[in-house]
C-alpha positions in Angstrom: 2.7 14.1 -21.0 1.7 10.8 -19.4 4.8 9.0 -21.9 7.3 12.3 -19.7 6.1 11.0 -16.3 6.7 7.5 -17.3 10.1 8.2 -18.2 11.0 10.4 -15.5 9.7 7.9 -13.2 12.0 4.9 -14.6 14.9 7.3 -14.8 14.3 7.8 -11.4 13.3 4.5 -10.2 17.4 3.9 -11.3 18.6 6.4 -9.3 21.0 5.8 -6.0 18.2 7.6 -3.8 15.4 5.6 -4.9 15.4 2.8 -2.2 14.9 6.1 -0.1 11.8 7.2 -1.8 10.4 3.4 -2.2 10.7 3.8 1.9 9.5 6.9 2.4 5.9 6.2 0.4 5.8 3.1 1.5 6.0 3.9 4.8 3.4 7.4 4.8 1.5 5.3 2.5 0.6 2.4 5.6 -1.1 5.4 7.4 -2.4 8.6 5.2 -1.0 8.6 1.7 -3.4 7.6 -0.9 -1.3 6.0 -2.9 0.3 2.9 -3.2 4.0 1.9 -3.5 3.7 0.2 -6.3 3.3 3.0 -8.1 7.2 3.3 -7.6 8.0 -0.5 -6.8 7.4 -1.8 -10.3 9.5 0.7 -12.1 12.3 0.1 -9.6 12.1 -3.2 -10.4 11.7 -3.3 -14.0 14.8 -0.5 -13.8 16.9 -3.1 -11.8 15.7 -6.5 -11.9 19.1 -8.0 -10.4 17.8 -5.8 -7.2 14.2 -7.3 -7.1 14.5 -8.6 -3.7 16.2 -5.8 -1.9 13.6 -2.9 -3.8 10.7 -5.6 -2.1 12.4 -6.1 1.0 12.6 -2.4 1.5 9.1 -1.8 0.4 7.8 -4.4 2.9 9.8 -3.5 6.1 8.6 0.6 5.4 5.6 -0.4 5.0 4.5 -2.3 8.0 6.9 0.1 10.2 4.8 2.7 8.6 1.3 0.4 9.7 2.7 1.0 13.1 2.2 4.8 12.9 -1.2 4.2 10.7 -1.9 1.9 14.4 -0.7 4.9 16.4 -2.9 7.5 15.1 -5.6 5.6 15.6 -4.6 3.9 19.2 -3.4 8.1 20.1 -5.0 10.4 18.1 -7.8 9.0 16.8 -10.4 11.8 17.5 -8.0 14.9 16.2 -6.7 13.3 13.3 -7.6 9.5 12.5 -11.3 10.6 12.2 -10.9 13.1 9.9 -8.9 10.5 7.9 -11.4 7.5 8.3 -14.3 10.4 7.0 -12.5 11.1 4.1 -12.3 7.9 2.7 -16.1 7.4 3.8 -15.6 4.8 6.0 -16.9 6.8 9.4 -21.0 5.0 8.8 -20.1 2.0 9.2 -17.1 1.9 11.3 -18.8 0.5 14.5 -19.8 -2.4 12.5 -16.4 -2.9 11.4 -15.1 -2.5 15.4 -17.1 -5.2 16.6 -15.8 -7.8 13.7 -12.1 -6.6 14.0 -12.1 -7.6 17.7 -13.5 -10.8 16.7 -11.1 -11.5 13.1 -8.5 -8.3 13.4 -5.4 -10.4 12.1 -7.4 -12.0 9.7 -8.6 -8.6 8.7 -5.1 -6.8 8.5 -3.8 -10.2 6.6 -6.3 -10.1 3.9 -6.4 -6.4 3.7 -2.4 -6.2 3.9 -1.9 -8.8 0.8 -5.0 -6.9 -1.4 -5.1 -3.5 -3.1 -7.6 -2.7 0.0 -6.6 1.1 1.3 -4.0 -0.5 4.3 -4.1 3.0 6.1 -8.0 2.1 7.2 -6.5 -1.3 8.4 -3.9 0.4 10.4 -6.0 3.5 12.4 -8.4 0.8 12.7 -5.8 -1.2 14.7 -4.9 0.9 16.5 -8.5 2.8 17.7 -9.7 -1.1 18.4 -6.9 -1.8 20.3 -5.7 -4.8 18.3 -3.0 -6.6 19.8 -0.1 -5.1 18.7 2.5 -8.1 18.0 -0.8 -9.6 16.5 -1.1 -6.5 14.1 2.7 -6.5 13.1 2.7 -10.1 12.4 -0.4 -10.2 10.4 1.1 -6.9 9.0 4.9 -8.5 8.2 3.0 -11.6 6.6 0.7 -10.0 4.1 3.1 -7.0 3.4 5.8 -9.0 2.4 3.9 -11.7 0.5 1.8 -9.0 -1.4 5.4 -6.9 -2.2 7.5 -10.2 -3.0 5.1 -11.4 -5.3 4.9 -8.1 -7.2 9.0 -8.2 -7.3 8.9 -11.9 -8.3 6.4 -11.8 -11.1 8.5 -8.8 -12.5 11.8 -10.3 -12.1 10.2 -13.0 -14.2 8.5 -11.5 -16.7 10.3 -8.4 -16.6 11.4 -7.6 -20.0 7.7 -8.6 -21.9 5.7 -6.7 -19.2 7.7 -3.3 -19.4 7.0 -3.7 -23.4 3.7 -4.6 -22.3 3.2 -1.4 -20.3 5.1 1.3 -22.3 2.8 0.1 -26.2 -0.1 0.8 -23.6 0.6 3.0 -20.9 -2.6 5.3 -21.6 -4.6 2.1 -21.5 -3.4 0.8 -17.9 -2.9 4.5 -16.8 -6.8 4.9 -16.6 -7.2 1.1 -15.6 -5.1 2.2 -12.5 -7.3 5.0 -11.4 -10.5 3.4 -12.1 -9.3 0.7 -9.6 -7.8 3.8 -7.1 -11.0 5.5 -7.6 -13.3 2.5 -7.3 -11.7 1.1 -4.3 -12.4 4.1 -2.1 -15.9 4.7 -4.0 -16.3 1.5 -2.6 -15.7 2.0 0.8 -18.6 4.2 1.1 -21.1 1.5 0.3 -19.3 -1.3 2.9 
């Protein structure tokens, strides 16, 4: 089963809509989707490695367009639906703590947290409930974003061939790798 949806998901990572769907999760996934782009960004690229750059550059502008609606919930509708959100990933305990630092480091904060697998929805409601500057938050945003997405599309459009041999003789392997990082990430947001 895991070999079908790795095939389905390279078929489909070659198809004309695909820069559609790369925008689409990359920009939900910048306020509530759980999962990350490059779920979809690596097979697009290792589908279409002349296109590396373009598949990145799509990725990158979705996503921080898509921070901007993470900042919104949190700026607008932080009470109806960005604390529900902030709860479920655990982070509600501490989140005082975290508003006093983010007035103090918040583009450092969304930077770092933009550029690392760190869940960048958290980053954007919090943004947005502490007020962050907004041209400070798209900047810091646009920076990270794009280095953390080009430098995905880069090493791939490098290494391309070898790591797609790499990842199909041990798909199960980095299948579960993947989720124990997912799952480990948000496990450890409770205890921050």
């Amino acid at each position: 089963m895991l070999q079908r949806t790795y095939d389905w998901t390279m078929r489909q990572a070659a198809q004309p809509h695909a820069l559609w769907t790369l925008a689409l999760i990359s920009f939900i996934e910048s306020s509530i989707f759980p999962i990350p782009p490059d779920v979809l960004l690596i097979p697009m690229v290792l589908a279409a490695r002349e296109k590396a750059w373009k598949i990145a550059g799509v990725c990158a502008i979705a996503s921080v367009t898509g921070g901007y609606a993470g900042y919104a919930v949190g700026f607008f509708l932080f009470e109806s639906i960005g604390e529900p959100i902030m709860a479920f990933y655990g982070y509600m305990e501490k989140f005082a703590d975290f508003q006093a630092l983010y007035n103090e480091w918040g583009a450092w904060i969304v930077g770092m947290a933009g550029f690392t697998p760190f869940p960048y929805k958290v980053i954007t409601i919090a943004s947005g409930v502490t007020q962050l500057d907004p041209v400070v938050f798209g900047v810091a945003s646009a920076i990270s974003r794009t280095a953390r997405f080009f430098l995905v599309a880069a090493l791939l459009w490098k290494f391309g061939p070898p790591i797609r041999t790499f990842i199909e003789q041990h798909l199960g392997k980095l299948t579960i790798a993947f989720f124990v990082l997912l799952f480990g990430g948000f496990a450890l947001l409770k205890f921050l």
